[in-house]
TILORO-636977 format. One record per residue (C-alpha): residue number from 0; chain; x negated, y negated, z negated. Coordinates in pm, 1 decimal. Layout:
BEGIN
+-----+---+----------+----------+----------+
:   k : c :       px :       py :       pz :
+-----+---+----------+----------+----------+
: NUM : A :        X :        Y :        Z :
...
+-----+---+----------+----------+----------+
***
This chain:
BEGIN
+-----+---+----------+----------+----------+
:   k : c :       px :       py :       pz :
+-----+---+----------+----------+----------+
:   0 : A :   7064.9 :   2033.9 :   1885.6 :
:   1 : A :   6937.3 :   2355.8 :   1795.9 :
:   2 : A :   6658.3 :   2413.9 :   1557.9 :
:   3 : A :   6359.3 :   2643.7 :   1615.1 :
:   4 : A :   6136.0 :   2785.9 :   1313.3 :
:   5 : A :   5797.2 :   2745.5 :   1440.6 :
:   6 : A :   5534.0 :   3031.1 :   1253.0 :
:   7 : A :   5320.7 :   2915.4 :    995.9 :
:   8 : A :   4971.8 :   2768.2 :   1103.9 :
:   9 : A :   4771.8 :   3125.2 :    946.4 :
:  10 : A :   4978.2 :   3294.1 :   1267.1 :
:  11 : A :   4796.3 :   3089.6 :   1526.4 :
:  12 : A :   4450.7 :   3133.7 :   1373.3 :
:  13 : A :   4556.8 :   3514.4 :   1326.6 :
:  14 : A :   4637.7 :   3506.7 :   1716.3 :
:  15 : A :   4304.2 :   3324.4 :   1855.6 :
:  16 : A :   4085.6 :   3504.7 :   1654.1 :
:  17 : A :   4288.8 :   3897.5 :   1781.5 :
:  18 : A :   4313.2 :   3756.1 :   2113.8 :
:  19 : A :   3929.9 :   3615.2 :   2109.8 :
:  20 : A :   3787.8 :   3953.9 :   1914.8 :
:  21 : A :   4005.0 :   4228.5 :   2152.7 :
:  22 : A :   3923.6 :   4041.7 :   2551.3 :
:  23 : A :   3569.7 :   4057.0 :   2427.2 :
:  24 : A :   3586.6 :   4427.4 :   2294.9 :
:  25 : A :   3770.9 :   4483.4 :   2667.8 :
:  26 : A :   3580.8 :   4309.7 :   2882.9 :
:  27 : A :   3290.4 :   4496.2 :   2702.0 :
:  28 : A :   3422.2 :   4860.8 :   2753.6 :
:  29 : A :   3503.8 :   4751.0 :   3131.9 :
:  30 : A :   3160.2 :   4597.0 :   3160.5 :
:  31 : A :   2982.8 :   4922.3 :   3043.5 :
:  32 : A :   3209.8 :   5142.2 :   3257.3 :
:  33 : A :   3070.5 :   4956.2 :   3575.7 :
:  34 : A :   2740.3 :   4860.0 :   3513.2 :
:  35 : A :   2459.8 :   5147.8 :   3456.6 :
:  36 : A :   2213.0 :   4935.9 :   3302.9 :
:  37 : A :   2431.6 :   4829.3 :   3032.7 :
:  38 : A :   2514.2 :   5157.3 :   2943.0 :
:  39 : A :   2133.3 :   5223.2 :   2918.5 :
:  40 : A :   2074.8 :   4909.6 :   2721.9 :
:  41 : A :   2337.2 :   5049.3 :   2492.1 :
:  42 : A :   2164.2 :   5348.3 :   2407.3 :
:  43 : A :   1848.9 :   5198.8 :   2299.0 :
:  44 : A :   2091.5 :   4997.5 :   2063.8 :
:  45 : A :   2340.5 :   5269.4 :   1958.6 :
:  46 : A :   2404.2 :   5197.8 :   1596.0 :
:  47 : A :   2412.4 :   4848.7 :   1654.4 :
:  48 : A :   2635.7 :   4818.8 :   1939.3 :
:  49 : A :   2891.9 :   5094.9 :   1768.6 :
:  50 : A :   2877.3 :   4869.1 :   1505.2 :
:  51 : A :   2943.8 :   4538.1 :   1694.5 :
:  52 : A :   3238.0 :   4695.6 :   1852.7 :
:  53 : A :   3397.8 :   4832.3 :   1540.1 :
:  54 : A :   3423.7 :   4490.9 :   1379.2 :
:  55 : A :   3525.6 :   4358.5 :   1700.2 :
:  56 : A :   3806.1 :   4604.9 :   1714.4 :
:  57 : A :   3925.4 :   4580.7 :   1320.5 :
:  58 : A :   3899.3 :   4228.7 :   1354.1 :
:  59 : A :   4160.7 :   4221.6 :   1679.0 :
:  60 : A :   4375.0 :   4430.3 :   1504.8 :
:  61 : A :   4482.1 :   4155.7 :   1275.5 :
:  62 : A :   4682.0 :   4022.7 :   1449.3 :
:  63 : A :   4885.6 :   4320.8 :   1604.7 :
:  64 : A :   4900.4 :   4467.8 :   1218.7 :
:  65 : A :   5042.6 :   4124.9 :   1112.7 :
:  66 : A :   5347.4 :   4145.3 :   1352.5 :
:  67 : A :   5381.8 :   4545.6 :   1263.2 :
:  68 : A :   5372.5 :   4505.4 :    874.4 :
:  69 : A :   5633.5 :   4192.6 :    963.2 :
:  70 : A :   5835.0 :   4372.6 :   1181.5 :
:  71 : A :   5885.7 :   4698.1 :    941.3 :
:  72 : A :   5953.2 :   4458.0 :    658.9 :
:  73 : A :   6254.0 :   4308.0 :    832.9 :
:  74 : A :   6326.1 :   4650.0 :    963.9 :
:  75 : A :   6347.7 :   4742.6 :    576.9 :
:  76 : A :   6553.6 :   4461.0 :    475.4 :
:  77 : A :   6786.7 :   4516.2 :    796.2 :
:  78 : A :   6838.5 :   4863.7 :    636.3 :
:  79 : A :   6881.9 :   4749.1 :    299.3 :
:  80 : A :   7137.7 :   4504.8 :    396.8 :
:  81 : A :   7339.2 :   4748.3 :    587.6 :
:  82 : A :   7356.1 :   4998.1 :    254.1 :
:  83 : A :   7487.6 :   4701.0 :    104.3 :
:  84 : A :   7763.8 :   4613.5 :    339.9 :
:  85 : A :   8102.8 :   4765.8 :    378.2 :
:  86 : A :   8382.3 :   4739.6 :    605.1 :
:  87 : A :   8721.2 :   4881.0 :    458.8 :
:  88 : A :   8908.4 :   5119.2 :    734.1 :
:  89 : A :   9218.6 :   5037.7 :    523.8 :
:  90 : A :   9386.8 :   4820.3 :    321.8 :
:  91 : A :   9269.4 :   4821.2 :    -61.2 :
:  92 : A :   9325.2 :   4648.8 :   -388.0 :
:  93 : A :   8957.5 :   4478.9 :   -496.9 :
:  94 : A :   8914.5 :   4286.4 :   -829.5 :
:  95 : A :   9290.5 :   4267.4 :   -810.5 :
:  96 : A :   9281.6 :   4108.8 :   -452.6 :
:  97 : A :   9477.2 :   4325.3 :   -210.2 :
:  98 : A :   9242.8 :   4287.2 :     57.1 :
:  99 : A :   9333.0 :   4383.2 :    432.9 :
: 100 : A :   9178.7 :   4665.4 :    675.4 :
: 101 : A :   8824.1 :   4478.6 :    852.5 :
: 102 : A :   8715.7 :   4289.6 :    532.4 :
: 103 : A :   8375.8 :   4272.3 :    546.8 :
: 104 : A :   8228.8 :   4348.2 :    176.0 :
: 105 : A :   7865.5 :   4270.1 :     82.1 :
: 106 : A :   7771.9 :   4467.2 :   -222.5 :
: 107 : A :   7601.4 :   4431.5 :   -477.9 :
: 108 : A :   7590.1 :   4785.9 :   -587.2 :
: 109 : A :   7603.5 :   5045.0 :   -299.4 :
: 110 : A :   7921.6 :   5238.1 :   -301.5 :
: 111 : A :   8122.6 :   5006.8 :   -566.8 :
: 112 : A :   8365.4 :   4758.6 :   -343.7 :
: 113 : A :   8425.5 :   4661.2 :   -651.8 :
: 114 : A :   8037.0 :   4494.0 :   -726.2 :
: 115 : A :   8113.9 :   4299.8 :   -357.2 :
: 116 : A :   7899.3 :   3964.9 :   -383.0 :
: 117 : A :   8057.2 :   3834.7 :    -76.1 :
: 118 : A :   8398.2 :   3934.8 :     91.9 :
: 119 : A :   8499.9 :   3812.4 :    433.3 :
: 120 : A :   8831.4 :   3830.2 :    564.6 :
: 121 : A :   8980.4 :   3929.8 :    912.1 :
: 122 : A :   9282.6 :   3717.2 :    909.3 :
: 123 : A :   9376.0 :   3425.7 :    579.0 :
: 124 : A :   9422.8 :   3656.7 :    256.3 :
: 125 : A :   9590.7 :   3501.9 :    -34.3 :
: 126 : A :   9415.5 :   3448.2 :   -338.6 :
: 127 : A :   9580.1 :   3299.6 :   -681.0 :
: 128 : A :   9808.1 :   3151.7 :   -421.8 :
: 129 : A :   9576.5 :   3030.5 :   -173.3 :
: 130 : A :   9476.3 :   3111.8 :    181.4 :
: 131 : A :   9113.0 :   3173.0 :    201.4 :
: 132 : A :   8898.2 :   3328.4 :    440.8 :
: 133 : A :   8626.4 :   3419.6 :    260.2 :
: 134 : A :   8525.7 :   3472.2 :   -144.7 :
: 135 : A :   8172.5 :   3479.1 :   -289.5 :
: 136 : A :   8145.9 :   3564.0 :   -643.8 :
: 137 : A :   7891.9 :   3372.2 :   -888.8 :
: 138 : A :   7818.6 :   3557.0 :  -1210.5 :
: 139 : A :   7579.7 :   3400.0 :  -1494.5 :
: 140 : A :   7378.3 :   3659.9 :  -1678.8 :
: 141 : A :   7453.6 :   3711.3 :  -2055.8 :
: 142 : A :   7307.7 :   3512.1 :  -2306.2 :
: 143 : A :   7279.4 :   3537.9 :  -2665.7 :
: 144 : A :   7562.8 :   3325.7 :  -2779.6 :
: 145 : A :   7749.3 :   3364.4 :  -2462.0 :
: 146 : A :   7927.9 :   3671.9 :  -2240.2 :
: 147 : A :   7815.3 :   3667.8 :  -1857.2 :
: 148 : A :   8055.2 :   3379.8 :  -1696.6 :
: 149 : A :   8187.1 :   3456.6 :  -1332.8 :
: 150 : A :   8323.5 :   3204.0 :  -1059.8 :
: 151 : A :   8425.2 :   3231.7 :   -733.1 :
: 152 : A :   8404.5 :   3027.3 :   -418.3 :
: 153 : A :   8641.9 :   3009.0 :   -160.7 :
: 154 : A :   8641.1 :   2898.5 :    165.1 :
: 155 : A :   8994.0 :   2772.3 :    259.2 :
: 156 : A :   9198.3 :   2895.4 :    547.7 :
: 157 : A :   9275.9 :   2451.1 :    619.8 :
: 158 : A :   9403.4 :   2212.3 :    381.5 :
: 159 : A :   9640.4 :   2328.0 :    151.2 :
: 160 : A :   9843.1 :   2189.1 :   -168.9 :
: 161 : A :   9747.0 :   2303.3 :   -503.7 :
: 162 : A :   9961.1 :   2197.3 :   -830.9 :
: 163 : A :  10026.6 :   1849.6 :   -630.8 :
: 164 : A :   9665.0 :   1806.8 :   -486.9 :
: 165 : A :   9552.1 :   1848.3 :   -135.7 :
: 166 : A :   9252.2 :   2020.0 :   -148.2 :
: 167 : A :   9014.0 :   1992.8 :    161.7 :
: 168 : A :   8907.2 :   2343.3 :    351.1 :
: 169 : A :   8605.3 :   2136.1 :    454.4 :
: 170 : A :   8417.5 :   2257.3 :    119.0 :
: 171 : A :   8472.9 :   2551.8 :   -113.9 :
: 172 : A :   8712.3 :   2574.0 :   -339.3 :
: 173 : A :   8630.0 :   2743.6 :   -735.2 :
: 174 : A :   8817.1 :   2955.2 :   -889.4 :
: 175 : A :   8732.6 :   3062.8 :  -1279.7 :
: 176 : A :   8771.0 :   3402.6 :  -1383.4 :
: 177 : A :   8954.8 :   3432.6 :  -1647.0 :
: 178 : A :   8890.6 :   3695.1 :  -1940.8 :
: 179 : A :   9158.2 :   3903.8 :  -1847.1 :
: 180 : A :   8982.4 :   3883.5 :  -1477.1 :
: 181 : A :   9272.3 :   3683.5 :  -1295.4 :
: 182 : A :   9118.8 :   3391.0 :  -1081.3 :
: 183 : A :   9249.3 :   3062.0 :  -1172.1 :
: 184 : A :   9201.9 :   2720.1 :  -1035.2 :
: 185 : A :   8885.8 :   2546.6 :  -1146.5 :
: 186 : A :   8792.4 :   2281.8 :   -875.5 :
: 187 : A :   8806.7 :   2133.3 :   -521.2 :
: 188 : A :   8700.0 :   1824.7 :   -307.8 :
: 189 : A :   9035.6 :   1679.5 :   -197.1 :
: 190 : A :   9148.9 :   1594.6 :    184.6 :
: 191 : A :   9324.5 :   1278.3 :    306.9 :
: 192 : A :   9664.8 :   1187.0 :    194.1 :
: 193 : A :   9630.0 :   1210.9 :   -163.7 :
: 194 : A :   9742.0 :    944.3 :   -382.0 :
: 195 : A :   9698.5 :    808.1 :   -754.8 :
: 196 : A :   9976.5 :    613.3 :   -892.3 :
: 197 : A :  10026.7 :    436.0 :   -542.1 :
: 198 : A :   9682.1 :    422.3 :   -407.9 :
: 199 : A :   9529.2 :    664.2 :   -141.7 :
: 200 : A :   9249.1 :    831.8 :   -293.4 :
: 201 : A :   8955.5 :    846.0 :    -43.7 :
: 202 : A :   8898.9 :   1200.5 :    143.1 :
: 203 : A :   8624.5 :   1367.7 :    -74.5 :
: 204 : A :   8716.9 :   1268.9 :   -420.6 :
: 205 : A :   8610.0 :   1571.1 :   -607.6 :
: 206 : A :   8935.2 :   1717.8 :   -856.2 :
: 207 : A :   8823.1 :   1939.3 :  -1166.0 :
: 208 : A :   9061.5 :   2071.1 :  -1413.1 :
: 209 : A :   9050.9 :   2043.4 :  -1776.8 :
: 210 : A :   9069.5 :   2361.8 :  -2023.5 :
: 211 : A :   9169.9 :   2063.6 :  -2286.5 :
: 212 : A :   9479.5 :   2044.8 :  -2453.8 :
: 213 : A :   9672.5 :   1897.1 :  -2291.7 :
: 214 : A :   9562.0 :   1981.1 :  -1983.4 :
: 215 : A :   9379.1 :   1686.9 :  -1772.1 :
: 216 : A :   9258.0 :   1677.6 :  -1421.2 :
: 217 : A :   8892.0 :   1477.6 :  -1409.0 :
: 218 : A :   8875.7 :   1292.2 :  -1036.6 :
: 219 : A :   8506.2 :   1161.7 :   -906.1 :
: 220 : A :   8484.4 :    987.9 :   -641.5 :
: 221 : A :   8104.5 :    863.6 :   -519.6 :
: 222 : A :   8171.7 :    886.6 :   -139.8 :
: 223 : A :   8105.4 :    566.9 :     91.3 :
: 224 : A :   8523.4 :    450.5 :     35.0 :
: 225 : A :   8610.4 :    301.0 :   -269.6 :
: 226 : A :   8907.6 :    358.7 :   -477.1 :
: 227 : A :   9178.2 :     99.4 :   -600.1 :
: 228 : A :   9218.2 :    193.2 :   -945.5 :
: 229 : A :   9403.5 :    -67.5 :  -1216.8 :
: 230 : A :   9418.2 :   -291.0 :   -893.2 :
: 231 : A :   9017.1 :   -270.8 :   -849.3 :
: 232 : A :   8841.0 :   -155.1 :   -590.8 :
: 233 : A :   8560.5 :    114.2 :   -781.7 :
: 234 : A :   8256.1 :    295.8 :   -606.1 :
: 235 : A :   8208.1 :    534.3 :   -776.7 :
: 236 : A :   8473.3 :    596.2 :  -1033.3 :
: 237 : A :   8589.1 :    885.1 :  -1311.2 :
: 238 : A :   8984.3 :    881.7 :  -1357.9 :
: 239 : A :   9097.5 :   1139.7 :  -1592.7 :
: 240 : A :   9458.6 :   1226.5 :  -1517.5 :
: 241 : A :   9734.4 :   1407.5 :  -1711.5 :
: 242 : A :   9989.3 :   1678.3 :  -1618.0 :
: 243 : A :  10217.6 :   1424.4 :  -1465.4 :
: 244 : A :   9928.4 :   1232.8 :  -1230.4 :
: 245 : A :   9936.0 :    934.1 :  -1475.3 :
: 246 : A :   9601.7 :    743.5 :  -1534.0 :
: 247 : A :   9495.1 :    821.7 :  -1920.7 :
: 248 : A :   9119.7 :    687.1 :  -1878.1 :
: 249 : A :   8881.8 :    511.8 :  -1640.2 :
: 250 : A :   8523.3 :    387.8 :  -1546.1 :
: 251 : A :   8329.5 :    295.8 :  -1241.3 :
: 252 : A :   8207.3 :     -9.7 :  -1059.9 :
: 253 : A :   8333.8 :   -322.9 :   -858.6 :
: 254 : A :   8315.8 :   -221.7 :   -537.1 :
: 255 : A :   8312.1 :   -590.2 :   -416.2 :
: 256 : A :   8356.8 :   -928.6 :   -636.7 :
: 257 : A :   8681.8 :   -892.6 :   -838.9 :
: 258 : A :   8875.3 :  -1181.1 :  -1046.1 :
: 259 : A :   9103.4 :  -1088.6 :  -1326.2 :
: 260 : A :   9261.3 :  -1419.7 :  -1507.8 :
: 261 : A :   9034.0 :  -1644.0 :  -1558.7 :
: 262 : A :   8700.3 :  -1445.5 :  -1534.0 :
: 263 : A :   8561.9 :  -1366.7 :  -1191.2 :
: 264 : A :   8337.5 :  -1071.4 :  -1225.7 :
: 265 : A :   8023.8 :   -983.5 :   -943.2 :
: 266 : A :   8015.6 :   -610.8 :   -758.9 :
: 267 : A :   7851.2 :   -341.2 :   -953.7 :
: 268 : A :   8039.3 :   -488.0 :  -1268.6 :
: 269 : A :   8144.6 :   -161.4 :  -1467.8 :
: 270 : A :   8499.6 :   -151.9 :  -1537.1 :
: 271 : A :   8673.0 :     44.3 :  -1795.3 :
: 272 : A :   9000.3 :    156.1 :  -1987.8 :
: 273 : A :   8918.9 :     20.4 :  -2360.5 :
: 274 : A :   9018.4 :    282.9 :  -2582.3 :
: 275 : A :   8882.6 :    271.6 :  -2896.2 :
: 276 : A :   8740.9 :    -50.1 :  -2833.8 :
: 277 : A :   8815.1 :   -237.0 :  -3152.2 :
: 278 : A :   9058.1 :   -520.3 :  -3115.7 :
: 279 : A :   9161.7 :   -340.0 :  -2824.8 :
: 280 : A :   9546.8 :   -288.8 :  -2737.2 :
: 281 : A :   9724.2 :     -9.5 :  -2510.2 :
: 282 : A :   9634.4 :    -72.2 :  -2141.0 :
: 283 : A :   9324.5 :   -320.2 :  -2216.2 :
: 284 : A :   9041.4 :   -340.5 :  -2033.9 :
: 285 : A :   8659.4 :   -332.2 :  -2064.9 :
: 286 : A :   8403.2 :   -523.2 :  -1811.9 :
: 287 : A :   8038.5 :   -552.9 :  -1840.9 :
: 288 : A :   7902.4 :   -718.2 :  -1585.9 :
: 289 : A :   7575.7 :   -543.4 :  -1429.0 :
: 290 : A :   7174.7 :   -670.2 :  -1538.3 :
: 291 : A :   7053.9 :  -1000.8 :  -1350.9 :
: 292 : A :   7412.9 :  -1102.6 :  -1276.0 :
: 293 : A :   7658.2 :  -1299.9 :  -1483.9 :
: 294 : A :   8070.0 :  -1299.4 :  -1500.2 :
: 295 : A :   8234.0 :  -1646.9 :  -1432.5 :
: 296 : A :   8490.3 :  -1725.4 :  -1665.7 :
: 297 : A :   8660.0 :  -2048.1 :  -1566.0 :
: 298 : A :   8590.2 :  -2349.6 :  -1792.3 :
: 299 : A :   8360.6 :  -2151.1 :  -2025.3 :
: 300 : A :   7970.3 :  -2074.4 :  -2025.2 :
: 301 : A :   7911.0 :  -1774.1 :  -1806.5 :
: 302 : A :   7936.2 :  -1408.5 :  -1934.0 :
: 303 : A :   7580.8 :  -1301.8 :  -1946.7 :
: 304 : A :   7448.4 :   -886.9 :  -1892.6 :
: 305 : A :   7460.9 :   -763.3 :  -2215.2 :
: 306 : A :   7818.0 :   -886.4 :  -2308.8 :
: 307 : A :   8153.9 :   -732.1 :  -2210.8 :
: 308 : A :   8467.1 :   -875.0 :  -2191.8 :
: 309 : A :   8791.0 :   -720.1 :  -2359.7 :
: 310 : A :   9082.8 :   -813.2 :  -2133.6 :
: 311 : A :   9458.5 :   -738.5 :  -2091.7 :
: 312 : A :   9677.3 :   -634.4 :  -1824.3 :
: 313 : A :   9767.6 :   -984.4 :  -1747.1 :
: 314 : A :   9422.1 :  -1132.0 :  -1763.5 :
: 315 : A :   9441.1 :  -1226.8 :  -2140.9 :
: 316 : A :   9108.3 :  -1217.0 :  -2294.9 :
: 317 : A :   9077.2 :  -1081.9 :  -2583.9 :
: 318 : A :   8715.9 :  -1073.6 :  -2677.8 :
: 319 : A :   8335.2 :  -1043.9 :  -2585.5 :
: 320 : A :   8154.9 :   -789.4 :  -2774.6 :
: 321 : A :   7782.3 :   -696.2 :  -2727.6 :
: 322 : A :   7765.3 :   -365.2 :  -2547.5 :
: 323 : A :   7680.7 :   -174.6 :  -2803.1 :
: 324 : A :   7924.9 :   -295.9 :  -3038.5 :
: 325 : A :   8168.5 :   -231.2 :  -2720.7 :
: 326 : A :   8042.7 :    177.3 :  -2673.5 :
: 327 : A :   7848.7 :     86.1 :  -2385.8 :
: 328 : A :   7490.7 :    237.4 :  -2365.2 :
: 329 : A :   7300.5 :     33.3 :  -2105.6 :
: 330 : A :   7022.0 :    298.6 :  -2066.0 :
: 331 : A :   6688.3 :    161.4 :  -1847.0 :
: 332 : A :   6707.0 :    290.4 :  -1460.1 :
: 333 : A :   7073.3 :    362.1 :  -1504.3 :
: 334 : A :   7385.7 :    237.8 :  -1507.4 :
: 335 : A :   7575.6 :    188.9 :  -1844.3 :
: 336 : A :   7800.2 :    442.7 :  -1980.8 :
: 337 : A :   8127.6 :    379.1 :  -2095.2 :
: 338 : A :   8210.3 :    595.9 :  -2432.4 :
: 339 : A :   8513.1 :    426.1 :  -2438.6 :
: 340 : A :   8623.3 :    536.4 :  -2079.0 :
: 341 : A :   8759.2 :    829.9 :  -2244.9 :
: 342 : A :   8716.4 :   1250.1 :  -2058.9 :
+-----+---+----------+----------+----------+
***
């Protein structure tokens, strides 16, 4: 389907009253060119009929100013764009991107290739080690307890591996400059075939990488497929992941009803890694079920909202804290936050 801007509603009123104003002025002068007696009728009412037609005439003109003053404007812009855009004859090095003959630069400073806002490529250029097709630069302005930050968004030449990860050329990929002005990876939204420990991740999950020591890659996923992670199916889920793709921390929601030992647990329960949990061991879990639903937990009372449930690996349970003694804020119109999950 293709769309079609339609002009604002002051353009249609600016058009009947032109169109109304200038056939009257016209069929006026044609009327007087024809008709003796209203020329003679005109002269007994000069001033009055000069006067009539004047307005008539600034009045039609509306309109026809409207589309000039519009049409000079874009011609203005047109001409300001094309100062701003460059095409390079030859092959040059650009914020240390050897960039090919054809790139289309948009500057931001006429003259300076070097101030481009937007570069588009003739043919895949590589770029920290990827294939793109096209870069547009971000730059924050300056603050007082902070230098201007600059990022960079590029569009991918198709789906291509980075450290491990298959990142998608269906969105843009960042890249953080760094202070000595080399790009390096920042984030990406990954493609199919990528997997966690096992477990296909679904197409979409969006991969960030930590500046943390160590470094830690930080995996959302809040698509429309869920993700198996720890067994459970989660909608949406955080993983944080280290160097070596191994699950460190966790949070995010049943997907669907879920049963770990001897407690049964509804969909939307949140579901976390219990670190710092006290009483909690390596590998423990932390579920809370969601408000107006309750956990079953086979020949005991049911596990209310409110409560979570420390379990082990193997079903084990450990204890039920109150939320808050657990780390989990249960904030009104959202869902609880896990403090525990760990980022």
């Amino acid at each position: 389907m293709i769309s079609v801007l339609l002009p604002r509603g002051n353009h249609y009123i600016y058009l009947a009253v032109s169109l109304i104003c200038l056939s009257t002025l016209l069929t006026w002068v044609i009327w007087l060119a024809i008709t003796p007696a209203s020329r003679h009728s005109l002269r007994g009412r000069l001033r009055l009929g000069l006067t009539l037609m004047a307005c008539l005439a600034v009045i039609g003109s509306l309109y026809p100013y409207h589309l000039a003053a519009s049409w000079l404007a874009a011609q203005r812009a047109l001409d300001r764009a094309r100062a701003h855009r460059d095409i390079l004859q030859t092959g040059q090095t650009v914020a240390g991107i050897a960039m090919p003959a054809g790139t289309i630069l948009h500057l931001r400073k006429i003259g300076q290739p070097g101030t481009f806002a937007l570069a588009r490529f003739p043919q895949p250029t590589e770029v920290d080690g990827l294939q793109v097709r096209s870069i547009r630069r971000h730059v924050s302005p300056a603050r007082a307890d902070a230098p201007p930050r600059e990022t960079w968004s590029v569009a991918l030449a198709g789906d291509q591996v980075v450290q491990g990860w298959i990142c998608s050329h269906r969105h843009p990929v960042d890249l953080a400059i760094e202070k000595n002005g080399k790009p390096r990876f920042a984030d990406c939204h990954l493609a199919d075939g990528n997997k966690l420990e096992g477990q296909p991740l679904p197409m979409g999950t969006w991969l960030s990488r930590s500046q943390a020591a160590p470094p830690r890659w930080l995996l959302r996923t809040n698509g429309s497929e869920a993700a198996t992670i720890a067994h459970f199916p989660l909608l949406p889920a955080d993983i944080v992941v280290d160097a070596q793709s191994r699950i460190v921390s966790f949070n995010g929601l049943l997907a669907r009803q879920a049963k770990l030992g001897d407690v049964t647990y509804p969909l939307g329960t949140r579901v976390a890694s219990a670190l710092d949990v006290p009483g909690a061991l390596a590998g423990d879990l932390l579920f809370s079920p969601p408000r107006g639903r309750t956990a079953q937990y086979k020949n005991h009372s049911d596990v209310q909202a409110g409560t979570s449930v420390l379990q082990a690996p193997d079903g084990t349970v450990r204890l039920m804290l109150d939320n808050r003694q657990a780390g989990v804020v249960d904030a009104a119109g959202r869902p609880p936050d896990h403090r525990h999950a760990g980022t």
